[in-house]
N, C-alpha and C positions, 0 to 999 in steps of 0.2 A: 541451357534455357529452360523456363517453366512453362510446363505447357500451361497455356489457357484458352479454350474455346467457348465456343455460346453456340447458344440453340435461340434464334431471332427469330419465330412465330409472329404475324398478324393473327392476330385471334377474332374472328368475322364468325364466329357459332360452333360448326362443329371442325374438329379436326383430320385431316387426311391423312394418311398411312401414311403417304410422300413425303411430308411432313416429320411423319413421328418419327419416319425412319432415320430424317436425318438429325433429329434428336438422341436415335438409339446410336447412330457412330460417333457423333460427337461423347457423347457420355461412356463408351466403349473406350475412345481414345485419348480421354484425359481417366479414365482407370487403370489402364494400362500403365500410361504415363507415368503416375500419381501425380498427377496436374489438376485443374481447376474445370469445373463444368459448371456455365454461368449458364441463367435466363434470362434476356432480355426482350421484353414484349412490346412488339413496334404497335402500337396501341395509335397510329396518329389518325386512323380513318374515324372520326369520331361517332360517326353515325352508326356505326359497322362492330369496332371493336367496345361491344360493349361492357359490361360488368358481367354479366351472365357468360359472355362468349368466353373473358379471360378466366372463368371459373370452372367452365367448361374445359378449357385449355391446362390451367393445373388438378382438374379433377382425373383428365387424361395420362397426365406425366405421373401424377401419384398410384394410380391402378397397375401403371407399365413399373416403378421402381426407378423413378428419373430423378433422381433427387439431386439438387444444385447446392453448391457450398457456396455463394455469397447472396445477400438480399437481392433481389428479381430487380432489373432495370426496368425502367416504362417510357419507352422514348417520347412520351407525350410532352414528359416534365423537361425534356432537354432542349424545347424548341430554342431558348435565348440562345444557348452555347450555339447550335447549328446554326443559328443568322450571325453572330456574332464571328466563325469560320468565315461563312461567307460574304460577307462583309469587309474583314480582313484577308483574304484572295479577290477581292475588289481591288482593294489599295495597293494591294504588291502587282496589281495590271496580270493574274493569274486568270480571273475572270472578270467580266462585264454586264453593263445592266444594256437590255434593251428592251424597247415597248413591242414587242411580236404581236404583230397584227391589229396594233390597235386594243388590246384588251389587258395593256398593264404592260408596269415596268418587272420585268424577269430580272434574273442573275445565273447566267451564263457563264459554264467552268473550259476554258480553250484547252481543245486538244491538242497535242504537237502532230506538226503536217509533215514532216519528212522522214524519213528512216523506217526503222520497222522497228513495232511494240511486240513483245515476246514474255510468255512468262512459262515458271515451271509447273505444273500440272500435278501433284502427286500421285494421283490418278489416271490424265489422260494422257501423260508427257508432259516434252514440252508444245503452246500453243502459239501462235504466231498470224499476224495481220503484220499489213502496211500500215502505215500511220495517214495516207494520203485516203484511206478507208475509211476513215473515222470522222466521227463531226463534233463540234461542239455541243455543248448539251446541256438544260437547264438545270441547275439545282436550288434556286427558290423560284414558286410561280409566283405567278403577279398579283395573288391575292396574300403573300408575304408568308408562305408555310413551304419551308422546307422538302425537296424531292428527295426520293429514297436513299437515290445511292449519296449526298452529302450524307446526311442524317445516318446512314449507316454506316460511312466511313465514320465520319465523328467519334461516332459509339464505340467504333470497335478499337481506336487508340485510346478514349478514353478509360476503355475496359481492359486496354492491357491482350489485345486478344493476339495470340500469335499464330493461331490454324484457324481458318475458314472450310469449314466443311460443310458442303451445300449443294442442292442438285444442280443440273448440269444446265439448267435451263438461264443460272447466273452465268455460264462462261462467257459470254459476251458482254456483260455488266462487268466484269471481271476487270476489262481493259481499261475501261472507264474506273473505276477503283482504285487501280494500282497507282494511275497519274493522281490522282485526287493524297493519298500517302504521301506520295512524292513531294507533291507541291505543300504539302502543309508539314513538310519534314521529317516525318514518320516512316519509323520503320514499317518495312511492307511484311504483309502475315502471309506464313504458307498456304495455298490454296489449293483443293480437293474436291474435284465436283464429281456427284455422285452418278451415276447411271439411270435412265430414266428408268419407271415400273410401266410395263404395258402388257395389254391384253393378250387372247393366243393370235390376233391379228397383227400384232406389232404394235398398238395403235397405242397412246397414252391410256394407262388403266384411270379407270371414271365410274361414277356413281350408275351407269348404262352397263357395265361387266356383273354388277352386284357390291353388295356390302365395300364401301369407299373409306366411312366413317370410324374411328377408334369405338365409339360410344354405338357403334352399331356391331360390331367382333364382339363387345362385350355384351351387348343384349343379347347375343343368337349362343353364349354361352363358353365362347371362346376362354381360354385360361389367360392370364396376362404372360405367364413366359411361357407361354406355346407362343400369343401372337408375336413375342418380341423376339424370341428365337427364329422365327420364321422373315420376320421382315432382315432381319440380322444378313440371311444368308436371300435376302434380293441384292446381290452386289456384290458381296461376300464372302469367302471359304473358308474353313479353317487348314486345309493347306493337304487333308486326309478326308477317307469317307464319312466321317461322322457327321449328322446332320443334327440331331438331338444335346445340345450342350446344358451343363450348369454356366450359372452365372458368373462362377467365379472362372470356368472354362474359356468363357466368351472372352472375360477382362485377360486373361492370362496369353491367348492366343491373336486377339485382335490388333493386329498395324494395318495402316490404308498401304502397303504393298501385297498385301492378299484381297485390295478391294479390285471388281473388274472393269471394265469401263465400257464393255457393251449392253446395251439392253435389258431389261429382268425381268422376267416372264411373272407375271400372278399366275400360279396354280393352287387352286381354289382345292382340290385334290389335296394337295400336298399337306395343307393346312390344316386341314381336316380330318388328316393320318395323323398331324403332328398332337393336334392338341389332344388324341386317343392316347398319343404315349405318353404326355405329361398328366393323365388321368392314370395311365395304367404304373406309373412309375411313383404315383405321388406314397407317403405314408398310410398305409392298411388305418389307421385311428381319422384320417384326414376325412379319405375316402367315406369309409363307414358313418363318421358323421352326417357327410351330406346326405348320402344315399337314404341313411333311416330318418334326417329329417324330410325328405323328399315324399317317402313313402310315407310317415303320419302327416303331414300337410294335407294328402291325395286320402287321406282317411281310412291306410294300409299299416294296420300295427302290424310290429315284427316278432314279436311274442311268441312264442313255440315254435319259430321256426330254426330251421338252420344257420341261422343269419352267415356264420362263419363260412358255409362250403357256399351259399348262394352269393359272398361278396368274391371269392375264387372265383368264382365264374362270369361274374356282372364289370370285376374292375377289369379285368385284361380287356373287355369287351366295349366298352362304353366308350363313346367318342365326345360328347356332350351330356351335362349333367341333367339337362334339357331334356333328354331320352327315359328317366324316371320319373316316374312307373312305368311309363309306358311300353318299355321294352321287359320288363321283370314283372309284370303285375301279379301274371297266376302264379308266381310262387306263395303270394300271399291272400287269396281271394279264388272264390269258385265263381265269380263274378266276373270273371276277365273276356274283354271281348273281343271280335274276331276278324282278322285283315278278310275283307269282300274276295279279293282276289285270290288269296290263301284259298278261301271256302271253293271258292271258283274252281280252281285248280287241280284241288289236293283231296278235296272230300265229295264234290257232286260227281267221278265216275261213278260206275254201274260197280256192285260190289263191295264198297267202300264200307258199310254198313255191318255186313256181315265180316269182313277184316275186323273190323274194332271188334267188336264181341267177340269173334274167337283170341286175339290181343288180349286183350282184359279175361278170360275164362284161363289164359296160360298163363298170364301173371298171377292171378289169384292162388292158383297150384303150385307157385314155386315155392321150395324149400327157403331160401332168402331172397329179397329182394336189395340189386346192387347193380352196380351199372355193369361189370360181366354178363350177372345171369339174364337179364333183360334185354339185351343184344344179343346171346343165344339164343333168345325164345324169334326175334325177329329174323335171325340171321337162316335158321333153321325153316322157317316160313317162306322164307324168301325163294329158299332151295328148293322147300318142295313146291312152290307152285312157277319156281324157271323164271320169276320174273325178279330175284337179288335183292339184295339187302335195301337200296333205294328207295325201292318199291313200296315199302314197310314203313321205314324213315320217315317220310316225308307225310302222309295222312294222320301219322302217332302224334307228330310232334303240332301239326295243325291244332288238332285234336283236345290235345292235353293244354297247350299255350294260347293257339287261340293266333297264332304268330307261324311267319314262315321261316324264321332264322331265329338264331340264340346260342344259347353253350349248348355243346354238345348235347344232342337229344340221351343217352343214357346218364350221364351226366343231371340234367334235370331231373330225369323221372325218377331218379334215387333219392333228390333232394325235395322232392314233391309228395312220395311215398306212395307205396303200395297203395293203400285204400282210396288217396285221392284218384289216383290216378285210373285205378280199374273205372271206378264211378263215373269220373269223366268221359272214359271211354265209351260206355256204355250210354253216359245220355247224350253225346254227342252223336250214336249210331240213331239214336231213338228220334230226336230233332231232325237226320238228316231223312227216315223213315217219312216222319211225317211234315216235314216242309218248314219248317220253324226255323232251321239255321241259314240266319244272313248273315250280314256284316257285325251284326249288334251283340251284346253280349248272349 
């Protein structure tokens, strides 16, 4: 059998993760396959799914690498076929019309009332109701437009689809679908619902946890295979610890017998580790690029500097691209300004003033300056006034950056150089003397 699945979006503006995820297994598992990965845009809310929303929606799938191998369906155009189904499940006495309450004639698909409906799950097992549980149920309203799940079954024998993978909030649509196959002679598609995503309360994750939106991961600077590796494994494992995959990893290892079927926690954390390593793993030319155009945009040439030792240090480091300049700025400017709290912290003790300047008078004296000798000059300080290396560390590197964290403080002051850096020290004791050093550059 060939695979074929679809990714059946309403497209109403912007897109949910929920959503895209189960875009990302559907298109995992006809890669796998080497099966068919269709789009089909149930477009039928007409107010809602507008031209923008649907553009919205493939401007999404294109950013993530969703690409579908047949012309996109539009269930809008299919409405004749879907009355004309039901219309003929009228005549075979499958379904019926009634006037419900007075506000139009319906068509009405009958459930069967005895026995029990049962299907396999590839995910959850198998799932099982009574059939004396169930009710009948409309599939055109009485204003003559077709109800979901007709118009979805339709679609999905007309598209040839033989896996339905879809969250789990369809499993009880589910039952209603399979008879709808049945009665219109079709073979029935395997079905795989996915696990819901929720918050650290259990609770359905929502626009109230933070960032909900695809187009919203991609503003705050998200990578598109960090965020797709990441939703990949709400559900998912590759069956070992690896949590970092290539693309062609993901195609190669993905079957729904590794998907889970309980719960998926958003950790907002985890993400935000992930898309650090797809920055720190990307190509050194890639990286470099963004970085130096980031920096002349911000009005930071890179010119006489180290670029090569300060991109060692800035790419393992960086989580978002979002973070330059602002995390690297005094490597290229004596301009760089200063975390309030940093100053707070690190430089207003008693003392701190005269620490720099004797810093900066021993740096000045060394024979070379490197990141050895300048961690000798602190480490030695440290000792003799009993209060350790730390002690040193942490006012220097205020000091010189302007910042409370970064690449290793000898590390920087190598790549910053002797002269900047005594200077620095020295007017930074002189500003903190005379009250000048705040938050601002």
């Amino acid at each position: 059998m060939s695979v074929r699945v679809r990714f059946a979006p309403s497209p109403t503006g912007n897109v949910h993760i929920g959503n895209i995820r189960a875009a990302i297994f559907n298109w995992l598992f006809a890669r796998h396959a080497g099966g068919k990965f269709l789009l089909r845009v149930e477009d039928t809310d007409r107010e809602r799914s507008t031209q923008a929303a649907i553009d919205t929606l493939l401007d999404c799938m294109g950013w993530l690498g969703l690409d579908y191998d047949e012309p996109a369906v539009y269930q809008s155009r299919q409405m004749a076929r879907h009355l004309a189904v039901a219309e003929e499940l009228v005549n075979r006495g499958l379904a019926y019309k009634d006037n419900k309450g007075g506000g139009g004639e319906c068509v009405i698909f009958r459930m069967p009332k005895e026995g029990r409906l049962e299907y396999a799950d590839l995910v959850k097992g198998t799932i099982k109701k009574k059939a004396e549980d169930t009710q009948d149920f409309v599939i055109v309203r009485s204003d003559g437009t077709p109800v979901f799940h007709l118009s979805n079954v339709v679609d999905d024998i007309d598209m040839g689809i033989t896996h339905v993978i879809r969250g789990d909030d369809h499993v009880e649509n589910t039952f209603k679908h399979i008879e709808l196959f049945k009665a219109l002679g079709a073979p029935v598609p395997n079905y795989a619902h996915l696990p819901m995503i929720v918050n650290n309360q259990g609770k359905p994750y929502s626009k109230r946890d933070g960032a909900a939106f695809v187009g919203e991961f991609k503003e705050q600077g998200y990578l598109p295979d960090a965020l797709f590796n990441f939703l990949l494994l709400l559900g998912w494992a590759p069956g070992d610890d690896r949590e970092v995959l290539t693309r062609a990893e993901m195609i190669e290892l993905f079957t729904l017998e590794r998907c889970k079927s309980s719960a998926a926690r958003f950790d907002l954390k985890k993400l935000v580790w992930m898309n650090g390593e797809y920055i720190r793993r990307q190509p050194r030319e890639v990286y470099a690029a963004e970085f130096t155009a980031r920096m002349q945009a911000a009005g930071l040439p890179v010119a006489g500097r180290d670029l090569a030792g300060i991109l060692d240090q800035m790419q393992i480091r960086t989580k978002f691209y979002s973070e330059i300049p602002g995390s690297c700025a005094y490597f290229f400017t004596e301009e760089y300004p200063f975390d309030e709290k940093g100053v707070a912290k690190r430089l207003k003790a008693e003392g701190v003033p005269e620490l720099l300047e004797e810093v900066a008078q021993r740096y000045e004296a060394l024979p070379s300056f490197d990141v050895q000798s300048t961690h000798d000059v602190l480490a030695a300080m440290g000792e003799t006034r009993g209060s350790g290396l730390g002690a040193m560390v942490h006012p220097v590197r205020v000091a010189v950056s302007g910042l409370t964290e970064g690449p290793g403080l000898f590390e920087m002051l190598a790549l910053i150089g002797r002269e900047p850096v005594c200077a620095r020290l020295r007017r930074v004791a002189r500003r903190l003397r005379d009250g000048t050093l705040g938050g601002g550059a």
